[in-house]
C-alpha positions as CSV (number, residue, x, y, z in Angstrom):
1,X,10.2,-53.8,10.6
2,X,9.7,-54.0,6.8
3,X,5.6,-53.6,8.0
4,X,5.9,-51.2,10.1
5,X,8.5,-49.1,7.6
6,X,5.3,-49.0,5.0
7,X,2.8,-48.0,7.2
8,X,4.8,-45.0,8.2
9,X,4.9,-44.0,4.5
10,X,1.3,-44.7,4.1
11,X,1.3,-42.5,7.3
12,X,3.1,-39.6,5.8
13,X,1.2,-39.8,2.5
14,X,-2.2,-39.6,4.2
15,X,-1.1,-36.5,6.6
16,X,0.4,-34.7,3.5
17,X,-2.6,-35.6,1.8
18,X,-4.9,-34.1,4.7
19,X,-3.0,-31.2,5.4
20,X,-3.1,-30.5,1.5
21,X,-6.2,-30.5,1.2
22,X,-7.1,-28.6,4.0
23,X,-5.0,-25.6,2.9
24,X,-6.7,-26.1,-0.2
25,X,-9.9,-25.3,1.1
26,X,-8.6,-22.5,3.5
27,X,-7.4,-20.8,0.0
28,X,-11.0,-21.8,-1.9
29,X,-12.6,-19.7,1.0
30,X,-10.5,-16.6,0.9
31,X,-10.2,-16.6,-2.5
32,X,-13.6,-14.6,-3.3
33,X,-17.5,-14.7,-2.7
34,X,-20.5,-13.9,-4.9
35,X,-21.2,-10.6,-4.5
36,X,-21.3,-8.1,-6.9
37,X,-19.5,-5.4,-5.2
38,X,-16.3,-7.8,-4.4
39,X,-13.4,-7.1,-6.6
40,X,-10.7,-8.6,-5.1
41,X,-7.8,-8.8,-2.7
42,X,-4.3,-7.9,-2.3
43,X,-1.6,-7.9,0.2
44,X,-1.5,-6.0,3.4
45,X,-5.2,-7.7,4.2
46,X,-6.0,-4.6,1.4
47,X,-10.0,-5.6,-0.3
48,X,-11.3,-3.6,-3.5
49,X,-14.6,-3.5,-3.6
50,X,-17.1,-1.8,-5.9
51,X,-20.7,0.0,-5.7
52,X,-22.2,0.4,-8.8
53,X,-25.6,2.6,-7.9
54,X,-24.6,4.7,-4.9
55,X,-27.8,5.3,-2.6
56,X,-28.5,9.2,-3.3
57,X,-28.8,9.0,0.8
58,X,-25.0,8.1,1.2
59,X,-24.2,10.5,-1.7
60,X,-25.2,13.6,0.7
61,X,-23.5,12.2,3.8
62,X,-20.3,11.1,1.8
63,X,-20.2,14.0,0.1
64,X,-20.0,12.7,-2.8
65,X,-20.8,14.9,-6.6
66,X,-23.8,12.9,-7.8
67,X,-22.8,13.0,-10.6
68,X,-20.3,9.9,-9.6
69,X,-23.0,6.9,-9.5
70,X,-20.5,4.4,-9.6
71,X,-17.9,4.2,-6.6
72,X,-14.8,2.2,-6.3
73,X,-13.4,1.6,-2.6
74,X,-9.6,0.2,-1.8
75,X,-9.0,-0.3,1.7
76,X,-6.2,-2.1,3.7
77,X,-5.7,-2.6,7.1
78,X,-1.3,-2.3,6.7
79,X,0.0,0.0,4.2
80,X,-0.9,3.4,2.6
81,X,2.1,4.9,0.6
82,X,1.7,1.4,-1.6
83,X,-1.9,2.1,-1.8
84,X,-2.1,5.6,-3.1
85,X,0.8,5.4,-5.4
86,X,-1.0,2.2,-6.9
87,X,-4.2,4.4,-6.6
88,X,-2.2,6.5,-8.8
89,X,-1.5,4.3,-11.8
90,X,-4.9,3.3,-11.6
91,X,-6.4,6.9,-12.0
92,X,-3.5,6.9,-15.1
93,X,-4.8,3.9,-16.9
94,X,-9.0,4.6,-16.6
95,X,-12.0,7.0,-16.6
96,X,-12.1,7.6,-12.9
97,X,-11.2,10.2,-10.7
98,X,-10.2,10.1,-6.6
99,X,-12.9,11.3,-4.5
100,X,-11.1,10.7,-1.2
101,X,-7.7,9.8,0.9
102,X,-8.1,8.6,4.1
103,X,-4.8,7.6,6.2
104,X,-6.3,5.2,8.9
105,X,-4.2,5.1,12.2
106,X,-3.8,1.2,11.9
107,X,-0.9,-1.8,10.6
108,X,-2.7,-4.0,12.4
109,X,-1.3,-2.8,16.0
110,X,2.1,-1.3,14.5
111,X,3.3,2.0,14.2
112,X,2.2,3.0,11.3
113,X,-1.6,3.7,8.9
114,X,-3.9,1.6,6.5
115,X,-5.9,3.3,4.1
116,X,-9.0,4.2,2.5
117,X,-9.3,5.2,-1.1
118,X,-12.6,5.9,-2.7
119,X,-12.3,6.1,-6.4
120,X,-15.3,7.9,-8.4
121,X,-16.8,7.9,-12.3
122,X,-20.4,7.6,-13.7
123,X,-20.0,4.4,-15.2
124,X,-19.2,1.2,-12.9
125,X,-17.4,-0.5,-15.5
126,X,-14.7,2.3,-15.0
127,X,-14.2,2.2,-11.2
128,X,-14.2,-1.4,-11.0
129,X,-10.7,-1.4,-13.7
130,X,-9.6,0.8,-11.4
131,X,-9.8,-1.3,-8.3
132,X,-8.4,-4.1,-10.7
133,X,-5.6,-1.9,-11.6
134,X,-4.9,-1.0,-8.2
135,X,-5.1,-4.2,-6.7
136,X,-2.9,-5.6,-9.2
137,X,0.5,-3.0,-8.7
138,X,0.5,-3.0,-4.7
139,X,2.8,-6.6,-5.3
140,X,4.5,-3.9,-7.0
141,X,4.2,-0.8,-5.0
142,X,4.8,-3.5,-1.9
143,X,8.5,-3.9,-2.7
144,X,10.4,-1.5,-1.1
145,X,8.0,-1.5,2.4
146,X,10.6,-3.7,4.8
147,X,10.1,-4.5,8.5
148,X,10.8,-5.7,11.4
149,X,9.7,-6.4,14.6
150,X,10.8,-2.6,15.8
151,X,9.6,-0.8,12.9
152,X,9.1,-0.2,8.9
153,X,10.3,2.0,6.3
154,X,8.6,2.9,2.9
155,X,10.3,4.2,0.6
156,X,8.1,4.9,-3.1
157,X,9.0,6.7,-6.3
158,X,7.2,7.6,-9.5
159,X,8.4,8.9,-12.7
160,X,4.8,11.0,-13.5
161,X,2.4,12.0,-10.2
162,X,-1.0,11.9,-11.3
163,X,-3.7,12.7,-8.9
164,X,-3.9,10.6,-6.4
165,X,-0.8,11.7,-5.5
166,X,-1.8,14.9,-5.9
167,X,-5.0,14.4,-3.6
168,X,-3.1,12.5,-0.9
169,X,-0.3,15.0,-0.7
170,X,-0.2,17.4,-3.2
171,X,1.9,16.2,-5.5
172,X,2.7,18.3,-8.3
173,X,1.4,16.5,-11.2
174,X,3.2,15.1,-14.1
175,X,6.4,15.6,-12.1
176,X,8.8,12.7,-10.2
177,X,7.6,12.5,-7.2
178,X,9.0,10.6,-4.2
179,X,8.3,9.2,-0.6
180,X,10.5,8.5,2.8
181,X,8.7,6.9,5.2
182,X,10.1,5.2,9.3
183,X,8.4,4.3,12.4
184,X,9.9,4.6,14.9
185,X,9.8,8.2,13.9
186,X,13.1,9.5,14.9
187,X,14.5,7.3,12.1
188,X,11.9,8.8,9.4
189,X,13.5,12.6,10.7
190,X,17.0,11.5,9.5
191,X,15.8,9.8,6.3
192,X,14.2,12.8,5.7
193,X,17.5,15.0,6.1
194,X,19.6,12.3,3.7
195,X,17.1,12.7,0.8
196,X,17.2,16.3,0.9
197,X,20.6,16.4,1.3
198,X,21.9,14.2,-1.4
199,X,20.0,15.5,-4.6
200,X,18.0,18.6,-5.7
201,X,14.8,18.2,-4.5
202,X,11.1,20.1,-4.3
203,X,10.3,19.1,-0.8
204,X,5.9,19.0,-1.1
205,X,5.4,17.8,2.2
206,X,6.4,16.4,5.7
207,X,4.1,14.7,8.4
208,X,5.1,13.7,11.3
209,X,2.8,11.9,15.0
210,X,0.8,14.9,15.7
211,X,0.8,16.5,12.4
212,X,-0.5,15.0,9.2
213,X,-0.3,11.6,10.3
214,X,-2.9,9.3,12.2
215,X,-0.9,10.1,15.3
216,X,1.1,7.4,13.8
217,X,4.8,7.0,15.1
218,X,6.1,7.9,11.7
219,X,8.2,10.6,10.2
220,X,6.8,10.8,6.1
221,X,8.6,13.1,3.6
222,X,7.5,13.7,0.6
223,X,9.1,15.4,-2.4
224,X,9.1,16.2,-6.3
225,X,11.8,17.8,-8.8
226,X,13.8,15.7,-11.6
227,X,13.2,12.0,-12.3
228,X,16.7,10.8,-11.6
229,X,17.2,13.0,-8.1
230,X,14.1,12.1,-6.9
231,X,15.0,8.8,-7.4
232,X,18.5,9.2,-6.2
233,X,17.1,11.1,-2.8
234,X,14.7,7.8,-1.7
235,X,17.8,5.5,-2.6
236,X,20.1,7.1,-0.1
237,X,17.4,7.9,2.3
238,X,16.8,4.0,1.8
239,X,20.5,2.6,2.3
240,X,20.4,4.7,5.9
241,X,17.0,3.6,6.5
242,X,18.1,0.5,6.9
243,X,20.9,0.5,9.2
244,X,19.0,2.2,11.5
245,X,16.3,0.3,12.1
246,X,18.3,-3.2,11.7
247,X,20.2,-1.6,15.3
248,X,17.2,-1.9,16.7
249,X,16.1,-5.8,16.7
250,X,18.4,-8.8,15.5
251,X,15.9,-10.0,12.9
252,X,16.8,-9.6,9.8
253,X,14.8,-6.8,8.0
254,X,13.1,-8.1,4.2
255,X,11.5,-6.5,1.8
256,X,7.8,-7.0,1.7
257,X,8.0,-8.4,-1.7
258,X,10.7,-7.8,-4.9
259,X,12.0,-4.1,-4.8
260,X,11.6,-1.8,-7.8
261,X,13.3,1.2,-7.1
């Protein structure tokens, strides 16, 4: 018994052991590559990537000023609000300016969009901090995206728009500026109605399936005015937020990560 006692330890220290190492290496190969245009990675299966001599061929059919050599490119497969207002900080802390927003109809079969950024400046060195900076405040920008398995809300604030905020939805910059999102939509239409009701607000924008969305199944509002009722607005439209959508599955609905508003 004694015998067969230690080699069930031995056992369990060998499969622990195994299966360490194998998520070891799982991580070691998603953790990078060597190419020069990889940046990084981020949650939301979002990649930043850089090019640092666009081919004057792609400038024409991008559209892109030629005067932008260098290019910086964030793209996610689930989120969008966290993207641009990340996008947006980054544009705040470097020498780059946003070339494009593109909302793609996506969240990996959910109701809602990923996104493509494209950041532009003349010297690579500049987009590349910006994909840096990016990458680094979607654990940030993440926190107050919950779900569940019948839907999502968003819900992002900022003290000072910049402009990808301003390029994504017109945010009026160096205003608060503020965000409702919900899928299914109906729930993003009553969101809506609480933040306007419960401060002074500027609404800016509102999208819904067939207009200004991806033909997404989400409601987005977006808004500017004072810091502390813009901020007010997205925390009531939040608290209803989420007892709607929690009558709508059993699981219980989490933040993506921590938070911050």
């Amino acid at each position: 018994m004694r015998d067969n006692l230690v080699e069930q330890i031995i056992s369990e220290v060998v499969n622990k052991q195994t299966s360490d190492n194998a998520r070891d290496k799982k991580a070691a190969s998603i953790a990078g590559c060597g190419l020069t245009e990889f940046v990084g990675t981020a949650l939301g299966h979002t990649i930043g990537l850089v090019i640092a001599n666009v081919d004057h061929q792609l400038h024409d059919v991008m559209n892109i000023d030629k005067k932008y050599r260098s290019i910086g490119i964030l793209g996610a497969r689930t989120g969008a609000g966290p993207h641009i207002f990340a996008a947006d900080e980054a544009v705040k802390a470097t020498n780059s300016e946003i070339l494009s927003v593109e909302l793609a109809r996506d969240t990996e079969g959910g109701g809602g969009h990923g996104c493509l950024i494209i950041f532009g400046a003349t010297d690579v060195s500049d987009v590349r901090r910006a994909i840096e900076v990016a990458l680094s405040e979607i654990e940030r920008t993440m926190g107050d995206v919950y779900g569940s398995p019948a839907g999502h809300l968003e819900f992002q604030y900022t003290a000072r728009a910049s402009f990808a905020l301003n390029k994504a939805f017109g945010a009026p910059v160096g205003k608060a500026f503020g965000m409702t999102c919900a899928s299914p939509a109906a729930i993003g239409v009553v969101i809506a109605d609480v933040a306007a009701k419960s401060a002074v607000i500027e609404p800016v924008g509102y999208a819904s399936p067939s207009k200004g969305t991806s033909f997404s199944n989400e409601v987005i509002f977006t808004f500017a005015g004072d810091s502390g009722a813009v901020r007010q607005a997205v925390i009531a439209a939040r608290e209803v937020g989420l007892q709607l959508l929690a009558t709508l599955d059993p699981t219980p609905i989490s933040s993506t990560t921590k938070p911050y508003i």
